[in-house]
N, C-alpha and C positions, 0 to 999 in steps of 0.2 A: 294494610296488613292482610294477608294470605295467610289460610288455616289450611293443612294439611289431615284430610278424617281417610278413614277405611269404611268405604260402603259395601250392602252385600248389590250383586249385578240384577239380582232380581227386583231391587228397590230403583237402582237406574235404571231398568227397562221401561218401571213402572211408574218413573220421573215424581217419584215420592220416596223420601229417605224414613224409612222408621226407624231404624236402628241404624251406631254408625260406633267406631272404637278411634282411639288414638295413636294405634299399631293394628299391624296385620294379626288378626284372631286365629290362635292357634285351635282354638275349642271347638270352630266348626270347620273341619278341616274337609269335610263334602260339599262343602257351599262353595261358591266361587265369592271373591270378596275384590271389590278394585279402588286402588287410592285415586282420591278426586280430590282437589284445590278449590276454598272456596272462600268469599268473604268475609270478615269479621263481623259484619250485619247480617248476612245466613248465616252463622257461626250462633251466634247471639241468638238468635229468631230457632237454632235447634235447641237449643238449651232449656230455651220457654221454654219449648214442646216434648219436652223429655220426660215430664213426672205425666203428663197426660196422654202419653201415649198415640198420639194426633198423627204424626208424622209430621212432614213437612214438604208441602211442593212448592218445586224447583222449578227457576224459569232456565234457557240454555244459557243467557246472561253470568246467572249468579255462582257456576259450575263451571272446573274445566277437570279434565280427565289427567292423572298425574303420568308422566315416562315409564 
């Protein structure tokens, strides 16, 4: 199974996700934000990391950039 999140671009440059929504964020409409495809086990592994704020690095494996 494939997860469809909304990353911001500054978190892919920086091949760490800290933040991530499940639609395009209208709230930060300055930021650049881009959908990326990802596993159910990254998927899972963001979720831990969510109340602690950690982020989450990515290998290019577990990521693909959505159309």
């Amino acid at each position: 199974m494939k997860v469809n999140i909304w990353v911001n671009k500054k978190d892919v440059i920086n091949d760490k996700i800290i933040d991530y929504e499940y639609t395009r964020p209208y709230h930060d409409r300055n930021d650049e934000w881009v959908q990326v495809t990802i596993s159910q086990d990254t998927f899972v592994q963001l979720e831990d990391n969510k109340n602690n704020k950690k982020g989450f690095e990515y290998d290019e494996d577990s990521i693909a950039f959505g159309d």
